[in-house]
C-alpha positions, 0 to 999 in steps of 0.5 A, a space after each residue: 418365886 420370881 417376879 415372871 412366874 408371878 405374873 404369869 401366874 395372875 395372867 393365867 388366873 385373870 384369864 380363867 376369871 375373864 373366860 368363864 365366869 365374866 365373858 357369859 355377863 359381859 353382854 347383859 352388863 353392856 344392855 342394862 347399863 347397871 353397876 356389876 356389883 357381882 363382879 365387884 365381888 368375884 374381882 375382889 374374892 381373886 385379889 384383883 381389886 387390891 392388885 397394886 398393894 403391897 403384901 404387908 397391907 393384904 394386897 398382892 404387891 403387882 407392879 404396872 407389868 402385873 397390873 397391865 397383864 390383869 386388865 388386857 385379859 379381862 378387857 378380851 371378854 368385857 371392857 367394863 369389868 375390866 375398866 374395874 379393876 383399872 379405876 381401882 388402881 388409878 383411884 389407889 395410885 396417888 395414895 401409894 405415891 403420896 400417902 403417908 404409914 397411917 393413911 396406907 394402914 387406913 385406906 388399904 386395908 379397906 380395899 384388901 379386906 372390904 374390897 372399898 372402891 376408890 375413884 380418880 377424881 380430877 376432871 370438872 366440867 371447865 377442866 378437863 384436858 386443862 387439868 390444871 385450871 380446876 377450880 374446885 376449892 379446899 380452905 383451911 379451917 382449924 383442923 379440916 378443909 372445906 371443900 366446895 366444887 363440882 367433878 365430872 366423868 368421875 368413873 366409880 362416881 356414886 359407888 367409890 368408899 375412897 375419892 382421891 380427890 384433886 383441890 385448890 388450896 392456894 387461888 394464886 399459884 396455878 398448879 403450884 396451889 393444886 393439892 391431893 385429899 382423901 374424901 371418904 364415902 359418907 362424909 356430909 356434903 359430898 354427893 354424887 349426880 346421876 350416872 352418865 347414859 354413855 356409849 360405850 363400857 355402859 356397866 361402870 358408873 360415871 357420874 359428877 361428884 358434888 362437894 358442898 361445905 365438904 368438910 374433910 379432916 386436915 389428916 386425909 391430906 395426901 403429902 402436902 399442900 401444893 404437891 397434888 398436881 405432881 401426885 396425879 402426873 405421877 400416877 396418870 404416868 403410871 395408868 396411861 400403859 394401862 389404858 393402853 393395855 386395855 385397849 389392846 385387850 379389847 382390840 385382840 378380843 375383837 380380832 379373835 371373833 374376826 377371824 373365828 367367823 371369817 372360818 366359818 362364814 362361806 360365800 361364793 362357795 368357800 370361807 371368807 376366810 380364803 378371799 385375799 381383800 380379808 386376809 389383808 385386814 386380818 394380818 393389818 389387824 394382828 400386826 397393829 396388836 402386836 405394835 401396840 403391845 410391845 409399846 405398852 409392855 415396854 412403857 410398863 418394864 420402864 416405870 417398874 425399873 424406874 429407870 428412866 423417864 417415862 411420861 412420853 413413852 405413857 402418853 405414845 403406849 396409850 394414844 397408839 394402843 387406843 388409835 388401834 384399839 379403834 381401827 382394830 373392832 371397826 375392821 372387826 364390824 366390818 369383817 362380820 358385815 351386816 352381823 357386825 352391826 347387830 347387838 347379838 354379835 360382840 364386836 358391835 360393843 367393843 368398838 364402843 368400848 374401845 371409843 372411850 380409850 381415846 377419851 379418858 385419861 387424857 385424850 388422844 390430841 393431848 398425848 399428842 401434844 405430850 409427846 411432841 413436847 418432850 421431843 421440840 424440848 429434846 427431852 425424849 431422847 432417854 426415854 425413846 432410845 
């Protein structure tokens, strides 16, 4: 089967999930704010959960296209589930970058026959857009490193099995002294802090995760010292079109709903939908998706070829998408008007879900920055011709 016809196929299935069995949860997920454990459990029943992996570890060798195309469809209907499956591969990445045969044979197979949760575990509280300045501390003992330090905004904090997780081994190197463990659930000393009250995506879990006098076997290292602050550029490279994917997901739901109700919804005698100053926004919204989506997708062809260099194409497919993702549910609330700002009408909760796009993975000032650096240094001719 060609790669195409695979991906259409786990679109079709990714919309048939999102469509009949996530969407009729999706409100009640967003106002009790609770883990969807049960939607844990239908991701992984369908595979999504182990999207990434390849077939020989049980997963379904997805690329970043496949992955994109999963999360779009879900983020449609729900932004927290599909926020699941997105942390899942970003909590993945660094060990399929950097892993070694025994590490992938180990975690993997906990993610494709036990559906264990992972977590991206780089932000601390002094370290957040500056990255690199963490200060959350690995020292070597024997045959193990003693962690201690404090994570914060850590999606699936609390409730991940595997924590690829971001350390200082070396005080005197800057990022050069940056390395990347696996730190498993249960492991004595690692803790989490209570779950975040947010905004928006109010079913996943946000938490602070705590190691104190962590001790973590020495063969959880993933590649070697110092080479951990390469592993997550390498795979916030590849989870930025993702964001970006979802943030078109969330915009082309929100769009969806505007239109339906402009229809449907008559004043001065005929639909809404007949009134030029509508019609206007409607065609600005579709227009802006699109753009978005054709950035992403490009982004996401380019690091599956692995052809060029796409650090600023990510950064460009992941602020514009989420910049839209914004616009897109804000003119969707004020389509609908005063029902638009009610809880019972679903768009009120995509703009709060599509807040959160701008933020994680890297603000949207900071891809800013990302990209203005490639072109000041005149290395963004390749990856934008």
């Amino acid at each position: 089967m060609s790669k195409e016809k695979e991906r259409e196929m786990l679109r079709t299935t990714a919309r048939r999930v999102a469509t009949q069995l996530i969407a009729p949860r999706a409100a009640e997920i967003d106002a009790n704010g609770e883990f969807p454990w049960d939607i844990i459990d239908l991701l992984g029943k369908q595979g999504l959960l182990a999207l990434l992996l390849p077939e020989a570890y049980g997963g379904m060798d997805g690329d970043v296209t496949s992955f994109c195309l999963v999360i779009e469809e879900i983020a449609k209907v729900c932004g927290t589930s599909s926020l699941l499956v997105l942390v899942q591969g970003v909590g993945t990445m660094p060990i399929m970058i950097a892993g070694s045969d025994d590490q992938k044979e180990k975690y993997f197979d906990l993610i494709a026959s036990k559906n264990a949760l992972t977590a991206f575990t780089l932000t601390e509280p002094e370290a957040g857009s500056d990255a690199a300045s963490l200060n959350t501390k690995a020292v070597s003992q024997g045959d193990h490193y003693t962690l201690n330090g404090r994570k914060c905004f850590i999606t699936n904090g609390g409730v991940a099995d595997i924590y690829s997780t971001f350390v200082r081994t070396d005080s005197e190197k800057g990022s050069k002294g940056i390395s990347a463990i696996v730190v498993e659930k249960g492991t004595v000393g690692l803790s989490s802090g209570n779950p975040e009250d947010k905004m928006g995506m109010r079913g996943s879990n946000t938490t602070d995760v705590i190691f104190e006098d962590c001790m973590v076997p020495k063969g959880n290292l993933l590649g070697a010292e110092g080479e951990g602050w390469e592993i997550a550029m390498k795979t916030l490279d590849m989870s930025r079109p993702a964001v970006g994917a979802q943030a078109v997901g969330i915009a082309k739901g929100a769009l969806d709903i505007a239109v339906n109700y402009a229809n449907e919804r008559h004043q001065f005698g005929r639909p809404i939908a007949k009134f030029q100053a509508i019609r206007m926004i409607l065609a600005d919204m579709a227009t802006q998706i699109e753009a978005a989506r054709s950035l992403v997708y490009r982004t996401a062809a380019l690091i599956d070829s692995k052809e060029a260099d796409t650090d600023m194409l990510s950064a460009m497919a992941k602020y514009f998408a989420a910049d839209v993702a914004m616009k897109v549910t804000t003119d969707a609330v004020q389509v609908l008007g005063g029902y638009g700002y009610m809880r019972d009408y679903k768009v009120e909760r995509m703009m709060r879900d599509a807040k959160v796009t701008q933020i994680y993975e890297g603000s949207n000032q900071v891809q800013r920055l990302v990209v203005a650096h490639h072109l000041i240094s005149g290395r963004g001719e390749r990856s934008a011709d």
